[in-house]
C-alpha positions in Angstrom: 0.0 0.0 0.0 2.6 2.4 0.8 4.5 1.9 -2.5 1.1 3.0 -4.3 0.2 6.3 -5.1 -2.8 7.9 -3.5 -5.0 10.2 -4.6 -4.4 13.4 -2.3 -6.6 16.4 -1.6 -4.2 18.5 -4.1 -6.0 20.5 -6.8 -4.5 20.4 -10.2 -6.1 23.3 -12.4 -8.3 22.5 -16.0 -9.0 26.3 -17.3 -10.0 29.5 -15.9 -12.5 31.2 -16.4 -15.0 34.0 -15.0 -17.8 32.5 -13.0 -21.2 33.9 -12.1 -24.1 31.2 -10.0 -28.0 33.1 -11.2 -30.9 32.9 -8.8 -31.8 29.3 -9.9 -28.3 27.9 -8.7 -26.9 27.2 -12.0 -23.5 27.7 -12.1 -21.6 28.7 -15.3 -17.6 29.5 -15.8 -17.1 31.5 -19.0 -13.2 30.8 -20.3 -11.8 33.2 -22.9 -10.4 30.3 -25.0 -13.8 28.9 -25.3 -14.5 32.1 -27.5 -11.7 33.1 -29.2 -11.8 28.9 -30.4 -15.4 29.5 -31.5 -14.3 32.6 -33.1 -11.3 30.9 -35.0 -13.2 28.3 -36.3 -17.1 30.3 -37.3 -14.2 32.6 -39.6 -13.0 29.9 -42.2 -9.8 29.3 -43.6 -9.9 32.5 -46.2 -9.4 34.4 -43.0 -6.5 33.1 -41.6 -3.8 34.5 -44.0 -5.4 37.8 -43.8 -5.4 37.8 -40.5 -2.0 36.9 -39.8 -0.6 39.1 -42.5 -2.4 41.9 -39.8 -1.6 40.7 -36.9 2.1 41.0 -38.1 1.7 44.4 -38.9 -0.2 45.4 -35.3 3.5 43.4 -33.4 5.6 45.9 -35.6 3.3 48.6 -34.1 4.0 47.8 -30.7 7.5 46.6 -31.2 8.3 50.2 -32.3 6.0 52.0 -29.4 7.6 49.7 -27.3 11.3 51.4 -28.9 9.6 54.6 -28.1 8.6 53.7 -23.9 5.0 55.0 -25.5 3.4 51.9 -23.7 1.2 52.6 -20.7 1.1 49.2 -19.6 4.0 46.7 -19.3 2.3 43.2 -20.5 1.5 44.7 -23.5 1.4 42.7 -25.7 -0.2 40.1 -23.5 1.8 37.5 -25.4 5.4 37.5 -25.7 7.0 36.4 -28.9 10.1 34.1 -28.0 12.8 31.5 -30.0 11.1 30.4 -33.3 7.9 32.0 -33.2 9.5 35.7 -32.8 10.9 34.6 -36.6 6.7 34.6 -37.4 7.3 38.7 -38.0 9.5 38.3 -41.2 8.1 35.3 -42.7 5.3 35.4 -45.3 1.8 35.4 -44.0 1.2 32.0 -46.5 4.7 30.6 -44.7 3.3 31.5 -40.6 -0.4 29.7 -41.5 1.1 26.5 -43.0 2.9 26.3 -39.8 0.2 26.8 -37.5 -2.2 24.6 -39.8 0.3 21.6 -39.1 0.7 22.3 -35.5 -3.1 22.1 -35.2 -3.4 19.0 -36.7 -0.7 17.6 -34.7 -3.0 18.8 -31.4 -6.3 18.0 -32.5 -5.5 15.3 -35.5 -7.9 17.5 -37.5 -7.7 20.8 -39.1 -11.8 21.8 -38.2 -10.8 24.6 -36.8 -10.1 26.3 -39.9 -10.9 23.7 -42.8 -14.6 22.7 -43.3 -16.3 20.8 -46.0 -20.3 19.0 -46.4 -19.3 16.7 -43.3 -17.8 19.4 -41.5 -19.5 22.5 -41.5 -18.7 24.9 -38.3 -23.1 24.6 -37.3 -26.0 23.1 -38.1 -29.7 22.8 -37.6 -29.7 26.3 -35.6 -32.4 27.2 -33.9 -34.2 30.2 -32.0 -37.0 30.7 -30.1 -39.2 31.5 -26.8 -36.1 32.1 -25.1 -34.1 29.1 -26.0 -31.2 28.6 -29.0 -30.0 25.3 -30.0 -27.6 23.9 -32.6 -25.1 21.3 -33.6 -21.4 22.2 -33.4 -18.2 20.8 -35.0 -15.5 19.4 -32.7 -12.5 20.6 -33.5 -10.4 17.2 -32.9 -11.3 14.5 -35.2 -14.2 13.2 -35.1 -14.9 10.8 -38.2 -15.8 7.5 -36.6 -17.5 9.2 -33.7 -19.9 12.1 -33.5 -18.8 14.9 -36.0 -21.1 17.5 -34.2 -22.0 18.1 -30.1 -25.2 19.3 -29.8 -25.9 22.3 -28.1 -28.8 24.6 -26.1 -28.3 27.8 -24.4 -31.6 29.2 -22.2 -32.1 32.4 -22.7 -28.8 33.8 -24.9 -29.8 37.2 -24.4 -28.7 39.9 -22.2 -31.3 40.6 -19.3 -32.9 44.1 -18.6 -30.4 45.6 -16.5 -27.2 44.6 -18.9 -26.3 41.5 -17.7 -26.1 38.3 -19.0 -29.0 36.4 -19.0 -28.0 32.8 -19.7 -30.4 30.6 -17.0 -28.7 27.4 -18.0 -26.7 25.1 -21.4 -25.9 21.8 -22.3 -23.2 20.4 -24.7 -22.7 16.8 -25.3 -19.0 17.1 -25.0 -16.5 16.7 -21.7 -15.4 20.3 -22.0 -18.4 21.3 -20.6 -17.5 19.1 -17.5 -17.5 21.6 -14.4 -14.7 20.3 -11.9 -14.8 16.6 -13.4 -18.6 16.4 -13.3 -21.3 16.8 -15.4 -24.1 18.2 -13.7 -27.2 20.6 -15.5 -26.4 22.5 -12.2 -22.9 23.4 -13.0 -21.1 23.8 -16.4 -17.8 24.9 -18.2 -19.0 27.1 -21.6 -17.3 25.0 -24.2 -16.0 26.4 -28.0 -19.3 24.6 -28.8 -21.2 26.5 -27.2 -19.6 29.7 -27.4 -19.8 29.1 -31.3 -23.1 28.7 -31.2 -23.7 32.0 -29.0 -21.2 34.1 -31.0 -23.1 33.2 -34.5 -26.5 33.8 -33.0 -25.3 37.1 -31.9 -23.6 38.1 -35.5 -27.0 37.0 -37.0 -28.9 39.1 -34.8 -26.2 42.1 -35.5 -26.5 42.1 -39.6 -29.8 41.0 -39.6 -28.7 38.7 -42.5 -30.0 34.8 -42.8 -27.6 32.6 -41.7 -27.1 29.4 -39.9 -29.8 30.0 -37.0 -33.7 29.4 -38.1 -35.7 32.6 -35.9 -38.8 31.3 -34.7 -40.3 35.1 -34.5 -38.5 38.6 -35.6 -39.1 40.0 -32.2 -36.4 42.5 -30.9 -33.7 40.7 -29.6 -30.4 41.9 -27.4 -28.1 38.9 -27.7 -25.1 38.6 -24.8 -21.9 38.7 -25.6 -18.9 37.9 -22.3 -15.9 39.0 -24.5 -15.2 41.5 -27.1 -13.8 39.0 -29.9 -15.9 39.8 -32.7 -15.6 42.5 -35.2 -15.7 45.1 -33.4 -12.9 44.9 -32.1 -10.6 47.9 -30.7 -7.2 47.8 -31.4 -6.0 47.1 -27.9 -7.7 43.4 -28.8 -6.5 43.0 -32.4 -5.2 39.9 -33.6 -6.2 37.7 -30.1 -6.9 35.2 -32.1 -3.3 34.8 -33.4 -1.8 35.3 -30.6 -4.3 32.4 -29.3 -3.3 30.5 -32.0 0.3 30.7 -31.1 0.2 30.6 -27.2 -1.9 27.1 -27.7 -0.6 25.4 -30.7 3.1 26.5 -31.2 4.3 27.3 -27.6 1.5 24.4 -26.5 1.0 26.5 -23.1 -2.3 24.8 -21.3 -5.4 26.8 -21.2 -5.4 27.8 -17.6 -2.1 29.5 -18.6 -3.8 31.5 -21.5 -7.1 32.3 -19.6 -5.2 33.7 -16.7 -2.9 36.1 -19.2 -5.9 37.1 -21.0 -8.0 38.3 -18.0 -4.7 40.8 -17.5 -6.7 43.0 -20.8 -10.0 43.5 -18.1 -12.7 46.2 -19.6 -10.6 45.5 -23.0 -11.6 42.5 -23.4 -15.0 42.3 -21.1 -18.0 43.3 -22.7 -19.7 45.6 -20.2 -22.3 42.9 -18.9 -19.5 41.2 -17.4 -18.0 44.6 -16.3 -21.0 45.4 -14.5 -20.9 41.6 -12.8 -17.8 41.9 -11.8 -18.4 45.4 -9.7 -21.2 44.2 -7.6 -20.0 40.9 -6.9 -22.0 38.7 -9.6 -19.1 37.3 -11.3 -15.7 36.3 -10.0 -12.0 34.5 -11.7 -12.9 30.9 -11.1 -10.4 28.0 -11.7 -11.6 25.2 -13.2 -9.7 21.6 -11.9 -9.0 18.5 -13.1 -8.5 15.4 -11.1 -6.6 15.6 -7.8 -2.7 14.9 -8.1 -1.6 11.7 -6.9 1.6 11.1 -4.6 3.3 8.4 -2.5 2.6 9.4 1.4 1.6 7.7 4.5 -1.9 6.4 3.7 -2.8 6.9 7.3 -2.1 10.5 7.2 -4.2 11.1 3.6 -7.0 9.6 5.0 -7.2 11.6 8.0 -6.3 14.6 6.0 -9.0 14.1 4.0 -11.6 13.3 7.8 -10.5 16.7 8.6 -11.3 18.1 5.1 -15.0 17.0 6.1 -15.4 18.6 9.5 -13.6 21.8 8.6 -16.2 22.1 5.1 -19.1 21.3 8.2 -17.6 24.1 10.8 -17.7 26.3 7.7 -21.4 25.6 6.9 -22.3 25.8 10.1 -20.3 29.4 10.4 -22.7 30.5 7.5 -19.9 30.3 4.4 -21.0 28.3 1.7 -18.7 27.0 -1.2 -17.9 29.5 -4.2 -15.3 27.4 -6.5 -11.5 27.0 -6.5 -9.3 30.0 -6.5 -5.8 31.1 -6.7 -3.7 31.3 -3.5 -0.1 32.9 -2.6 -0.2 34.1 -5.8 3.0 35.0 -7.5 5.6 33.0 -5.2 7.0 29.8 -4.7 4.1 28.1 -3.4 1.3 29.4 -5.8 -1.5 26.9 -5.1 -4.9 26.3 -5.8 -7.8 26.8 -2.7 -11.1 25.6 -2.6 -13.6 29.0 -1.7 -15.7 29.4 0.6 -18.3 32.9 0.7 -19.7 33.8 3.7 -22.6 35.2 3.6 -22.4 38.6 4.6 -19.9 38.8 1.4 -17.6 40.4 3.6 -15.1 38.2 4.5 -14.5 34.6 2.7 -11.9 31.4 3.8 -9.5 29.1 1.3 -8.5 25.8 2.2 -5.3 24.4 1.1 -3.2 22.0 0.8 -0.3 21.1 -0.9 2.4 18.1 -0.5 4.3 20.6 1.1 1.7 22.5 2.9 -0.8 20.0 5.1 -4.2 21.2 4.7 -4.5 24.8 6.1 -7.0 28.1 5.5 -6.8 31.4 4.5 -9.4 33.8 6.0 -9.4 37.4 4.1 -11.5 40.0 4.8 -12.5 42.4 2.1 -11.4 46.6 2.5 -14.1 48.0 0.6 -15.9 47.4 -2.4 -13.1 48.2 -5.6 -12.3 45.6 -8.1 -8.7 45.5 -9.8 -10.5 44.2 -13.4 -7.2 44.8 -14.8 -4.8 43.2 -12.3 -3.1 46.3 -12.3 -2.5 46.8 -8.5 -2.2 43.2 -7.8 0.7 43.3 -10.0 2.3 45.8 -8.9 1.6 44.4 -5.2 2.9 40.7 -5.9 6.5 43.0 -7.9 6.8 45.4 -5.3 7.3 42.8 -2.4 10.5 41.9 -1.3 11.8 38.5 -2.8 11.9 36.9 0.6 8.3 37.4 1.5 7.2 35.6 -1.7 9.8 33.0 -1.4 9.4 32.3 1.9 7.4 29.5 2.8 3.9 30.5 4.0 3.7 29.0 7.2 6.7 31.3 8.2 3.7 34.5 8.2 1.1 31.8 10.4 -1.2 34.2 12.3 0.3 37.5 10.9 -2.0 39.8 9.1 -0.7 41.0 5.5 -2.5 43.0 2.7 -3.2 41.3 -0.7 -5.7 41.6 -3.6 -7.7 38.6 -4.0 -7.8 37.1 -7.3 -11.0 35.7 -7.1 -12.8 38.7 -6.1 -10.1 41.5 -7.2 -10.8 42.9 -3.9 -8.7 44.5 -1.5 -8.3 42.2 1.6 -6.6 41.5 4.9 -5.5 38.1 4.9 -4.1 35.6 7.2 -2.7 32.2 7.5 -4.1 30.0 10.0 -3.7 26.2 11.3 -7.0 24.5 12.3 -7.3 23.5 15.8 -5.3 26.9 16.9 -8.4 28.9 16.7 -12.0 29.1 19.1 -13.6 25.9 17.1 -14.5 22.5 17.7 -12.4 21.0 15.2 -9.8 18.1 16.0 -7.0 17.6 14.0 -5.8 14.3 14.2 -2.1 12.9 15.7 -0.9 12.2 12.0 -1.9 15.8 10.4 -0.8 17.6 13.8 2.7 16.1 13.9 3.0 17.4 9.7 2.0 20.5 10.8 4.7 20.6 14.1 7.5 19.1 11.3 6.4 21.7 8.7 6.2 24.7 10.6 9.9 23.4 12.4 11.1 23.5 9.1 10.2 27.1 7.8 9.0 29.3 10.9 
């Protein structure tokens, strides 16, 4: 047993995405990749040259502002250009979308993304009406032998009175749409398929043109958009889907690396629905996990890591917090981890519990300062640069019980935070011999 590897309590992430729970309990996390995927593969193939061609011409343009210190913000681009893909500048647009083609199909062992044909066409059998928008969608991995389409429907793809998006619920046929490695109608992950599907119904709406989606009536309808990626783009958003391209296929980063970079454009990017979300607390920066990571430990000690788990998630119930998601914890050092959220329900203050291989489960409790949300990232930046390399690679248990000021990435809210040990405050939880020795060896090591 002990030469086995267990499954620990250890979140490894999926995506990441923004995440927003209506009055109906349905739970949805909206990943930019989702969308700029969708958008990649609605444009066709007699796009992609075109758009390369200027997307090369918009990095010249900031490469030469850049010359010039005319750039008000440092990450931009979002997207550095490093070893063979800086070359993509000076080659021929035809040259830079043969390579990406081929790194595509390598990825996805299909080319659907850009290349469709009568079995492969980006949507069919569209439909809308009394509220509700349904279609079939392409996968864009290969899917001759299996189901070419995944069939999709969004309740209510239109932005509700007050500006916000009005999605009650979807459903996509595919695992991409797992939330946390379930499939639920409760809880979702808004796949490419669906965001496909949402981005042509809005474009149809927009040019009023038939299209792929069948109206049921011609009433006046306000479709909902979470990201600027269509053509209206500004220039500050030019080209993402290149850069996309490139991040995913050619530097083969995962997409809970992309999602997090891309959130750094904030109101650039966010279409004011989720603007407005995100200032009163509707919508937060979720991450999306996987499966727990597995590792060779005492099996005693997992399973009684994993009994406490249970009575500090029923301490917190009782406490009136109720679980939000997974979020990002020590964010910007050495022992970046993922925590699992918990709201209480004066939305005042919130806890994260932790734990790591080495970190033994552990919580966070963060109290917000006021009501300001860093959409950019800006001050959380320049926060996490502006510390002193020892404080962010010092292990956390070294700052146990000591207040410090950081901005929440979940929320984007100001917060005192501090790092506490269960069983060393006023509660009835025990911690068991094998978890309490861990914590007197761990905090030996680093306090």
């Amino acid at each position: 047993m002990e030469n086995e590897k267990l499954k620990t309590l250890q979140v490894l992430p999926r995506t990441y995405g923004l995440g927003t729970r209506n009055r109906n309990g349905v739970h949805i996390v909206y990943p930019i990749t989702s969308f700029l995927t969708a958008a990649v593969q609605l444009s066709g193939a007699d796009s992609l040259e075109n758009d390369i061609g200027g997307w090369q011409k918009h990095r010249a343009y900031l490469q030469e502002r850049t010359k010039r210190t005319q750039h008000t913000r440092p990450d931009s681009p979002i997207f550095s250009l490093t070893g063979k893909e800086s070359k993509f500048l000076d080659l021929k647009p035809a040259e830079v979308k043969d390579i990406l083609l081929e790194a595509i199909l390598d990825k996805e062992d299909a080319m659907n993304l850009w290349e469709k044909d009568i079995y492969n066409s980006a949507i069919k059998k569209g439909h809308y009406g009394t509220y509700n928008l349904s279609g079939e969608v392409t996968s864009k991995s290969n899917a001759r032998g299996r189901k070419a389409h995944r069939k999709v429907h969004i309740n209510n793809p239109n932005l509700n009175r007050d500006g916000t998006l009005g999605i009650n619920e979807f459903n996509c046929e595919c695992d991409d749409s797992y939330y946390n490695d379930m499939r639920h109608k409760l809880y979702g992950v808004f796949c490419h398929h669906a965001a496909a599907l949402q981005i042509a119904y809005y474009n149809e709406v927009k040019s009023d043109k038939e299209g792929v989606i069948e109206f049921e009536n011609k009433k006046p309808l306000n479709p909902a958009l979470p990201f600027n990626i269509t053509n209206y783009n500004s220039e500050a958003i030019s080209f993402l889907n290149i850069e996309f391209l490139i991040s995913r296929y050619i530097r083969k980063k995962s997409l809970f690396e992309i999602n997090r970079k891309l959130t750094r454009l904030g109101s650039l990017l966010f279409t004011p629905a989720i603007n407005s979300m995100l200032d009163t607390g509707d919508m937060w920066f979720e991450v999306v996990r996987t499966a727990f990571k597995k590792t060779k430990d005492d099996p005693k000690y997992i399973e009684e890591t994993k009994g406490l788990l249970k009575n500090m998630r029923e301490y917190l119930r009782d406490e009136d917090f109720y679980p939000r998601g997974y979020s990002i914890e020590y964010e910007g050092s050495d022992f970046e981890s993922i925590g699992e959220r918990w709201e209480h329900k004066d939305k005042e203050k919130c806890i994260s519990l932790i734990y790591k291989q080495d970190m033994p489960l552990h919580f966070i409790l963060k109290k917000y300062q006021g009501y300001e949300v860093d959409l950019f990232g800006d001050r959380k930046i320049t926060l996490l640069e502006g510390r002193k390399s020892d404080v962010t690679s010092r292990h956390p248990y070294s700052r146990i019980g000591k207040e410090f000021m950081e901005i929440d990435d979940m929320t984007r809210r100001y917060c005192r935070a501090k790092i506490i040990l269960p069983g060393t405050v006023r509660n009835t939880i025990s911690v068991p011999e094998s978890v309490s020795k861990r914590y007197q060896d761990t905090v030996g090591l680093y306090s």
